[in-house]
N, CA, C and O atoms as CSV, one atom per row, in Angstrom:
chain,resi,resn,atom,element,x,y,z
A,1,UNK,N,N,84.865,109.678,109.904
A,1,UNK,CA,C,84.793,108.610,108.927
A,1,UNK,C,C,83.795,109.008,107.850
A,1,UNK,O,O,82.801,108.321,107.614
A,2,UNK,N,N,84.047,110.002,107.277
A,2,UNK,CA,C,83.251,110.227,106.119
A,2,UNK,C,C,82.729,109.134,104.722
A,2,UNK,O,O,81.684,109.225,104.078
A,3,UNK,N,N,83.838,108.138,104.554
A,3,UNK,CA,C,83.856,106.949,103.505
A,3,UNK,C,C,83.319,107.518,102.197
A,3,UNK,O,O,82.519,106.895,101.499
A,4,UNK,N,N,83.910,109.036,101.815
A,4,UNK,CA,C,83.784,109.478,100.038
A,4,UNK,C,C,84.284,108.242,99.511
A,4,UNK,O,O,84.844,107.459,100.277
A,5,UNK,N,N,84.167,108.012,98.470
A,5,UNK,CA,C,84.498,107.221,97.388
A,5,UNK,C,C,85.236,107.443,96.719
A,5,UNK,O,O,84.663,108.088,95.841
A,6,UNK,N,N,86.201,107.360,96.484
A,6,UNK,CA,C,87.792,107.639,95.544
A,6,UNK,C,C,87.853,106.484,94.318
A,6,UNK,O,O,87.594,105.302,94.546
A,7,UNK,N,N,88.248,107.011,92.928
A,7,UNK,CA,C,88.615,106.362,92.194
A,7,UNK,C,C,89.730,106.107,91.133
A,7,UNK,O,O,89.886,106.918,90.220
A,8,UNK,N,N,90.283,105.313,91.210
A,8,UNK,CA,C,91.566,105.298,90.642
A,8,UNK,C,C,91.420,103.853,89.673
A,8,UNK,O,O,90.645,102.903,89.781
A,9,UNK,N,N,93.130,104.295,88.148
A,9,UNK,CA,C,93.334,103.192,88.480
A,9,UNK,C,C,94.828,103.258,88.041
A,9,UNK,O,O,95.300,104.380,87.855
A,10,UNK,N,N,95.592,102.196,87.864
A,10,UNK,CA,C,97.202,101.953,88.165
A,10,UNK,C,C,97.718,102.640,86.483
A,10,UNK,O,O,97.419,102.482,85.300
A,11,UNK,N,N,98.576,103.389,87.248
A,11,UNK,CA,C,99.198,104.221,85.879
A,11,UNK,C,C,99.914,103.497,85.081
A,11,UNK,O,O,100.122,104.136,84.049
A,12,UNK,N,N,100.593,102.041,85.050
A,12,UNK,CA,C,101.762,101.559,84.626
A,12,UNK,C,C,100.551,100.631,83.537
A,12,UNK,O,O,101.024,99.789,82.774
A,13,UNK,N,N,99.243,100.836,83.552
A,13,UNK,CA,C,98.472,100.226,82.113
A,13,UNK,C,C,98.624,100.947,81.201
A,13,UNK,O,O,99.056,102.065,81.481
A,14,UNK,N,N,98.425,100.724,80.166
A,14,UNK,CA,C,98.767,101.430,78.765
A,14,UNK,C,C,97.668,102.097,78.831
A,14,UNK,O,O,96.754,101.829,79.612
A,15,UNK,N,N,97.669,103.291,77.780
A,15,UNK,CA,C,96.377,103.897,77.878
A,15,UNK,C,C,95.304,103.531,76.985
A,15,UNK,O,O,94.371,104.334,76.945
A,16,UNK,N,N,95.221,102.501,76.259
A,16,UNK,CA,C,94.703,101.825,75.153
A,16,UNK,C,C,94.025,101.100,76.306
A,16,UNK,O,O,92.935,101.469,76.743
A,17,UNK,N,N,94.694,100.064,76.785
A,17,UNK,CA,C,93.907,99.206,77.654
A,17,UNK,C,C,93.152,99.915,78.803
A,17,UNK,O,O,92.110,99.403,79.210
A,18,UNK,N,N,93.547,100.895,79.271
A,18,UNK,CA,C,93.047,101.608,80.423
A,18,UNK,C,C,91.835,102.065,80.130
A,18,UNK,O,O,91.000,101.627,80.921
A,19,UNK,N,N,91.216,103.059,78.977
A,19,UNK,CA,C,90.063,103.325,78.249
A,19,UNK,C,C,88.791,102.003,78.594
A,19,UNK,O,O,87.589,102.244,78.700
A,20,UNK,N,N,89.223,101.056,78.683
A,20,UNK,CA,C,88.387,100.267,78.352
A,20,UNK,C,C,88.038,99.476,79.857
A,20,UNK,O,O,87.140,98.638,79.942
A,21,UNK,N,N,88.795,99.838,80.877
A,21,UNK,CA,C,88.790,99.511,81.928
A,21,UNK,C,C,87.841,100.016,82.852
A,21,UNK,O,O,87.699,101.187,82.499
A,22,UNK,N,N,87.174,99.829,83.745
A,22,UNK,CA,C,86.274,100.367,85.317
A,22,UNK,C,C,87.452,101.001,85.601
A,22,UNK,O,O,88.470,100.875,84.921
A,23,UNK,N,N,87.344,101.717,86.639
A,23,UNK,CA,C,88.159,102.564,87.312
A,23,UNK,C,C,88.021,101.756,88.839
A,23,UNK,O,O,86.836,101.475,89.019
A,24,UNK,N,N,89.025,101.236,90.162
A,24,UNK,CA,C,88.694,100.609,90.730
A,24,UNK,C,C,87.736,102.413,92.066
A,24,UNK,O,O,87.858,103.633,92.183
A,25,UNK,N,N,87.095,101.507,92.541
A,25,UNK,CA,C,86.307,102.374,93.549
A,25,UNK,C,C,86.394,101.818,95.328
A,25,UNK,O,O,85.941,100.791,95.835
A,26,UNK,N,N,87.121,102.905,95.921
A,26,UNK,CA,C,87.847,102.378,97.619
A,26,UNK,C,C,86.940,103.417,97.824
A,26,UNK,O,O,86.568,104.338,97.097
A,27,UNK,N,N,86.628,103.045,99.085
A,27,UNK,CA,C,86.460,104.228,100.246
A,27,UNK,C,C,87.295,105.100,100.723
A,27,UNK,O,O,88.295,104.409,100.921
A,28,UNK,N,N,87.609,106.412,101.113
A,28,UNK,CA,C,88.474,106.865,101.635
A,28,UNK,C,C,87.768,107.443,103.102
A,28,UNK,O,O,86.752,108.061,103.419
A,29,UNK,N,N,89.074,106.788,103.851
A,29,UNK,CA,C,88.813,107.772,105.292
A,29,UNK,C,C,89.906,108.143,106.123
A,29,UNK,O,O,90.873,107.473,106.487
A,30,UNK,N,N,89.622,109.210,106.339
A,30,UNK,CA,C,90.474,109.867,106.835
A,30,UNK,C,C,90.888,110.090,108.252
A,30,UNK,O,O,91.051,111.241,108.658
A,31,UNK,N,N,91.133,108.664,109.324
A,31,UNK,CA,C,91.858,108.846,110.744
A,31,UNK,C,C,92.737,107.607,110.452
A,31,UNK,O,O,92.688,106.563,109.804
A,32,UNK,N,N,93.782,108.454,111.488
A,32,UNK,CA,C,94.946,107.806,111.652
A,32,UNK,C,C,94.823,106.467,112.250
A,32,UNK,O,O,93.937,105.945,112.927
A,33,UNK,N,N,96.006,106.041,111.791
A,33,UNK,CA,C,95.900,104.422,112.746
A,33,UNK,C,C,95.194,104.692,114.317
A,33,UNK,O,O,94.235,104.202,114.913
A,34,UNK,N,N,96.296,105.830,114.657
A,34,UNK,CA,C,95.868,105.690,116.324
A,34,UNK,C,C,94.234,105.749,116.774
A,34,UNK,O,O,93.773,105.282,117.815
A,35,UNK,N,N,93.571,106.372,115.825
A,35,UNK,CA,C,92.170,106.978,115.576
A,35,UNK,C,C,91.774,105.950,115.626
A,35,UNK,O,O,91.299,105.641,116.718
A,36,UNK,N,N,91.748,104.895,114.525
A,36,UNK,CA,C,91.177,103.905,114.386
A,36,UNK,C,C,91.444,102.474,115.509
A,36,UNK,O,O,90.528,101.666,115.661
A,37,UNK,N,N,92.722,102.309,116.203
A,37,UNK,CA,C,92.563,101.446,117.337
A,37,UNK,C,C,91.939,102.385,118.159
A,37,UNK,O,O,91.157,101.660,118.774
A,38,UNK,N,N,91.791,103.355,118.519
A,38,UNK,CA,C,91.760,104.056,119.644
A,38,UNK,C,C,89.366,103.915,119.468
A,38,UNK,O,O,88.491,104.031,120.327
A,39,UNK,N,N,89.329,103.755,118.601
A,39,UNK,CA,C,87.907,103.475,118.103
A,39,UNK,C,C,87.345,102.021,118.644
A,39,UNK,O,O,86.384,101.741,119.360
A,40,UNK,N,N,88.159,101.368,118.119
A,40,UNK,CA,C,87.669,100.342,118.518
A,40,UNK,C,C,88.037,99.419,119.728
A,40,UNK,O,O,87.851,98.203,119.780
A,41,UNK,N,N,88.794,100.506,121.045
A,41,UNK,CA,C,88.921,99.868,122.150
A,41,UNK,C,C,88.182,100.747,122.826
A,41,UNK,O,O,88.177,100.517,124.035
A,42,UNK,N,N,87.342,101.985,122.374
A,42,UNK,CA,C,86.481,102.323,123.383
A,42,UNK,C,C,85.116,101.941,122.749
A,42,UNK,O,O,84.021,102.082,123.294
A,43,UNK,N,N,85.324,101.494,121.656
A,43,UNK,CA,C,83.514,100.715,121.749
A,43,UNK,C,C,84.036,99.085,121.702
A,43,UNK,O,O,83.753,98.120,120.993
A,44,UNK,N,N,84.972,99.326,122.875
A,44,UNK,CA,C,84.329,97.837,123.720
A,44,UNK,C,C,85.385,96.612,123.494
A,44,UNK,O,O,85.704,95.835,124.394
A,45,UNK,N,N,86.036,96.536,121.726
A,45,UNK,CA,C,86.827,95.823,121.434
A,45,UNK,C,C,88.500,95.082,122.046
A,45,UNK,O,O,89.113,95.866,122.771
A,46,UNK,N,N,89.014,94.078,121.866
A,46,UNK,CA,C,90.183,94.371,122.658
A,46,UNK,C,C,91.074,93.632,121.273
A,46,UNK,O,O,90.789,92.745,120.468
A,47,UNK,N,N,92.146,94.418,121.470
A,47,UNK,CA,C,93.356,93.848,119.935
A,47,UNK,C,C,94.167,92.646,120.712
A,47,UNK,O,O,94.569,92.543,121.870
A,48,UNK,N,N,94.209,92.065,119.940
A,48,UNK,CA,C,94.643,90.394,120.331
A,48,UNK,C,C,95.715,90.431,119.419
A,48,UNK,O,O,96.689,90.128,120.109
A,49,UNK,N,N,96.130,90.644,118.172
A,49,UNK,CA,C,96.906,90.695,117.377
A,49,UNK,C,C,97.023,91.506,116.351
A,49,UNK,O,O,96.027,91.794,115.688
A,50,UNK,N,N,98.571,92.133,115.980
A,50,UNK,CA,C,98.480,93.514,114.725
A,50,UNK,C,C,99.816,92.510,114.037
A,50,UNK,O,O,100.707,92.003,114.717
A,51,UNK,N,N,99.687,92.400,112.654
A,51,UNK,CA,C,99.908,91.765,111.773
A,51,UNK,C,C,100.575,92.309,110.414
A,51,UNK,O,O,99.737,92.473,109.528
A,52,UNK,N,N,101.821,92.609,110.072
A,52,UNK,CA,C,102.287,93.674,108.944
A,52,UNK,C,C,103.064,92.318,107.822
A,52,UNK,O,O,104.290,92.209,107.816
A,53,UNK,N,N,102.288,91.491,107.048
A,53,UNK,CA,C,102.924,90.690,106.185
A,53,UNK,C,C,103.436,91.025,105.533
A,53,UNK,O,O,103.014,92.116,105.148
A,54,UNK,N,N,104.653,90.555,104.840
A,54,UNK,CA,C,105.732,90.985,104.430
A,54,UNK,C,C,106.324,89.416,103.014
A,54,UNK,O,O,106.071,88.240,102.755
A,55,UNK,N,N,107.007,90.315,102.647
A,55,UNK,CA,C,107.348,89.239,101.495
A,55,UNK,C,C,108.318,88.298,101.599
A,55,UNK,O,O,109.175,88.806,102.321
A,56,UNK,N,N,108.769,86.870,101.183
A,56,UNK,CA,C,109.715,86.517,101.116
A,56,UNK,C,C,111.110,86.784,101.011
A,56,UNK,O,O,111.132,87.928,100.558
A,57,UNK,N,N,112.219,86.430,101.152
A,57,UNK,CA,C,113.608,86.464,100.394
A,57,UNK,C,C,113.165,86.498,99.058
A,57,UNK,O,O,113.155,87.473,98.307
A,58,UNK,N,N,112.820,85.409,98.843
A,58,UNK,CA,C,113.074,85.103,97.619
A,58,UNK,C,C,111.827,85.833,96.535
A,58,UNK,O,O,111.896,85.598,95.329
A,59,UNK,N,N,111.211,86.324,96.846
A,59,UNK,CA,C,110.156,87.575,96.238
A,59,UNK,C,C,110.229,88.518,96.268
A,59,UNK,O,O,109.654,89.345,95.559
A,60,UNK,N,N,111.199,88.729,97.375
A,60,UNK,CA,C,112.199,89.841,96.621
A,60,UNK,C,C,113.063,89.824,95.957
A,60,UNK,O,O,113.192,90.543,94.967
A,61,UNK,N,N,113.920,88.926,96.387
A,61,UNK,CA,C,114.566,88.794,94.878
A,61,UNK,C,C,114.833,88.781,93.309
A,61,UNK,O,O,115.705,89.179,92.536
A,62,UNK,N,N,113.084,87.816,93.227
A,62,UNK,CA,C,112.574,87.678,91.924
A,62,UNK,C,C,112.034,89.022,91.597
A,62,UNK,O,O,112.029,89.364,90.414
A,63,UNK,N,N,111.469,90.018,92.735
A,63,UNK,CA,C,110.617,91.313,92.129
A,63,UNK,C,C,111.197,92.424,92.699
A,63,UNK,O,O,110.524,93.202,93.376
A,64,UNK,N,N,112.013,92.533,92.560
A,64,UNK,CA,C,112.671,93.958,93.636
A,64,UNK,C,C,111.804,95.479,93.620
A,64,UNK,O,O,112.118,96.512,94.211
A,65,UNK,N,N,110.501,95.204,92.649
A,65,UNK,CA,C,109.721,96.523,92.771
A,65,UNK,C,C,108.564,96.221,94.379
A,65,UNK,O,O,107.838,97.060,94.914
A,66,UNK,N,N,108.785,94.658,94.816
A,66,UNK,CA,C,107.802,95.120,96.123
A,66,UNK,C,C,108.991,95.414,97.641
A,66,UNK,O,O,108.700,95.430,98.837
A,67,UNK,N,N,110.424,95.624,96.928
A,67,UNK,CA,C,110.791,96.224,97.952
A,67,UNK,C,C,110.542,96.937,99.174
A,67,UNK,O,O,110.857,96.615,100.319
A,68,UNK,N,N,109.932,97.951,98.765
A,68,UNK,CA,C,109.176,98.760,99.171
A,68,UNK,C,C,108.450,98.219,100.602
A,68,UNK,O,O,108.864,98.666,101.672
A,69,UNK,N,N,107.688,97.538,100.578
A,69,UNK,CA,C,107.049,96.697,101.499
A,69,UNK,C,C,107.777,96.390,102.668
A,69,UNK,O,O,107.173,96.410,103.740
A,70,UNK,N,N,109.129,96.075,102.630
A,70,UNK,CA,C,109.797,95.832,104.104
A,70,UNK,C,C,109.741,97.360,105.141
A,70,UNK,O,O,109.942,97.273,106.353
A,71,UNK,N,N,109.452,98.669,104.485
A,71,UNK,CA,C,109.049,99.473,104.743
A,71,UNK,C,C,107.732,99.866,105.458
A,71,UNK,O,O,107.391,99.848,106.641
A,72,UNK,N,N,107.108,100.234,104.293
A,72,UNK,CA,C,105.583,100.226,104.635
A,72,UNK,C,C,104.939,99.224,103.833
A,72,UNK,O,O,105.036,99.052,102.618
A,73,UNK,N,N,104.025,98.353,104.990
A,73,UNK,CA,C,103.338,97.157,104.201
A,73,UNK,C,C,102.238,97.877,103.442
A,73,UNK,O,O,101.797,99.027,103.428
A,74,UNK,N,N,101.912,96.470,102.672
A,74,UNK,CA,C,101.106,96.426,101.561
A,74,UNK,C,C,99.868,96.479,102.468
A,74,UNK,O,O,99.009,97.332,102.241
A,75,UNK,N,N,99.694,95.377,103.759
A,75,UNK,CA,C,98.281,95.299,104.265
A,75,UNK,C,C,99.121,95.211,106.194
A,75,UNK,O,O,100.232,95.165,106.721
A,76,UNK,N,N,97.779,95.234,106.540
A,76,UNK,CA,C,98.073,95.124,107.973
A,76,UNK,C,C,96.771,94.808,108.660
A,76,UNK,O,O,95.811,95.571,108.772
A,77,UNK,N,N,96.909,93.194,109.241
A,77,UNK,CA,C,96.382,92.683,110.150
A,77,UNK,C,C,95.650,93.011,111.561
A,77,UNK,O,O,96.399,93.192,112.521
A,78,UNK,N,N,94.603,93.080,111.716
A,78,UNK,CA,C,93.782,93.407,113.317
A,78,UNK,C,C,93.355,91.952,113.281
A,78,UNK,O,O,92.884,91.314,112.339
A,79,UNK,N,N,93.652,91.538,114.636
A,79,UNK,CA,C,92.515,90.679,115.215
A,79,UNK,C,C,92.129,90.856,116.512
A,79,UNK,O,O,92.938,90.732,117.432
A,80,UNK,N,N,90.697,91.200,116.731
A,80,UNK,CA,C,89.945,91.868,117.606
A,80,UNK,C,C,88.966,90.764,117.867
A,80,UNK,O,O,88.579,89.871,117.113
A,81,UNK,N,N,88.537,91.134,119.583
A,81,UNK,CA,C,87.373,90.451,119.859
A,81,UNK,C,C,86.612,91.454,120.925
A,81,UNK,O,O,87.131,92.351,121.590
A,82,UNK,N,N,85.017,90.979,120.889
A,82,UNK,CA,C,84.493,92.158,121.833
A,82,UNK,C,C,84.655,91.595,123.152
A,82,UNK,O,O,84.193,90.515,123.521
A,83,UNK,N,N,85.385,92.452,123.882
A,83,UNK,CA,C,85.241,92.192,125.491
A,83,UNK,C,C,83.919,91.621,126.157
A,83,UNK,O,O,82.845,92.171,125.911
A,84,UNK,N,N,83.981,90.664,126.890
A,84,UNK,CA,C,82.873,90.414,127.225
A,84,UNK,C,C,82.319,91.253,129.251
A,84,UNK,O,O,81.194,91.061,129.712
């Protein structure tokens, strides 16, 4: 888990407006999902729920660019508690 700092920002801004913009700033790290549950059930944690929200019918409909998403989600849900 190194957490470099990566910065980006979304190509589909004009480049007029983009100039004038922050650049957004994420952490990057680099283990796999399995890495990362596999982390937090040996220090102790237990997964109660994994969570992949997903869009409407009808938001897709209206936006067919978050297609995509019935695929690979946008976000994904942990809910964890520490073993007692």
């Amino acid at each position: 888990m190194n957490g470099e700092i990566g910065e980006w920002t979304f190509i589909s801004v004009p480049s007029n407006v983009m100039c004038n913009l922050p650049k957004f700033k994420t952490p990057l790290f680099t283990l796999t999902l399995s890495q990362w549950f596999n982390l937090l059930v040996d220090m102790g944690f237990v997964i109660e729920r994994v969570g992949e929200p997903r869009q409407t019918d009808a938001t897709e409909r209206n936006y067919p660019n978050v297609q995509g998403a019935q695929v690979v989600p946008y976000y994904l849900y942990i809910r964890i508690r520490k073993a007692c």
